[in-house]
C-alpha positions as CSV (number, residue, x, y, z in Angstrom):
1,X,88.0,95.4,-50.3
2,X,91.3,95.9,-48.4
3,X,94.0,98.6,-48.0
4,X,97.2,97.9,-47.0
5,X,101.0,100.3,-46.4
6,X,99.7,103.6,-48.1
7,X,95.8,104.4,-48.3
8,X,95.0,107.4,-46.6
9,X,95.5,110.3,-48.8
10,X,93.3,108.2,-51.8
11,X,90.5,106.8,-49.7
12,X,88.3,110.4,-49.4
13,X,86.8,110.2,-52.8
14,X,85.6,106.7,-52.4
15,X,84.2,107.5,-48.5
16,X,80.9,107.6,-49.3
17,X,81.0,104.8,-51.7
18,X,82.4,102.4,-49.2
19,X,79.6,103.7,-46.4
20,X,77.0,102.5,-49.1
21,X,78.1,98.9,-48.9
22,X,78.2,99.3,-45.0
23,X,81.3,100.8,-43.8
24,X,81.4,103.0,-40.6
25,X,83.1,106.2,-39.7
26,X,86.3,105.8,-38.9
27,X,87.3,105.0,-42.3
28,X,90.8,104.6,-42.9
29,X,92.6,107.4,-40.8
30,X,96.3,106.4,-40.1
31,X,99.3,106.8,-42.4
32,X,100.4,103.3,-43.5
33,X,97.6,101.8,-41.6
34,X,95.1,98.9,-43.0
35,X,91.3,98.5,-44.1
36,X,89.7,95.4,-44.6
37,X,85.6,95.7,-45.6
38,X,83.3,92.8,-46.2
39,X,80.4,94.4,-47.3
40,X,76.7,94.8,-49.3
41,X,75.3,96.7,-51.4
42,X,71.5,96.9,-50.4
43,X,68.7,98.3,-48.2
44,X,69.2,96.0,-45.4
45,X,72.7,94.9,-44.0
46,X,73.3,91.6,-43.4
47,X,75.0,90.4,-40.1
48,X,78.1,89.2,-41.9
49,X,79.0,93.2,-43.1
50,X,82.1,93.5,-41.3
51,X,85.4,96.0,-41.5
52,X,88.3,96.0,-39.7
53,X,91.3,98.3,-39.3
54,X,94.8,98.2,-37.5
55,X,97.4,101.0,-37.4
56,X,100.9,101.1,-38.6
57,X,103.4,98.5,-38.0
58,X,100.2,96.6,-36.4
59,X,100.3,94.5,-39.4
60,X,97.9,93.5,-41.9
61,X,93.8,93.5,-41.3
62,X,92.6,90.1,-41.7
63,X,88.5,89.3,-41.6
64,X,86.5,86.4,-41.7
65,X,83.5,85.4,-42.7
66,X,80.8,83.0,-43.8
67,X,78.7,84.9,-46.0
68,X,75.5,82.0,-46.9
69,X,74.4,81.7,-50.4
70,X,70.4,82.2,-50.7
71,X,68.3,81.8,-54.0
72,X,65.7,84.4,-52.4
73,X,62.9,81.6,-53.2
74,X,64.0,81.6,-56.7
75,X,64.3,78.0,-58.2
């Protein structure tokens, strides 16, 4: 998920949901900043949860990731 120009005063209902797919405090706190989350929704967090965030006029949040595809033994 990503935010970008004006998040901050809609993002505090959805806190909690983002921190479920592995988001960390702080979530999101500038005016006219960005967000950028890769993220999972499970009991263990993979290594490739990631979130980023840059302040105004710092541009845009950009992440990157490989995220591998596993059948979990399933065939």
């Amino acid at each position: 998920m990503a935010i970008q120009d004006e998040g901050s005063k809609y993002v505090a209902p959805a806190i909690e949901a983002l921190k479920r797919v592995g988001a960390t405090d702080p979530i999101l706190t500038g005016y006219r900043g960005s967000f950028a989350l890769i993220g999972y929704s499970g009991v263990v967090k993979p290594s490739w949860v990631e979130q980023g965030q840059a302040n105004r006029k710092e541009g845009p949040t950009e992440l990157s990731k490989t995220i591998p595809l596993s059948l979990g033994g399933k065939k």
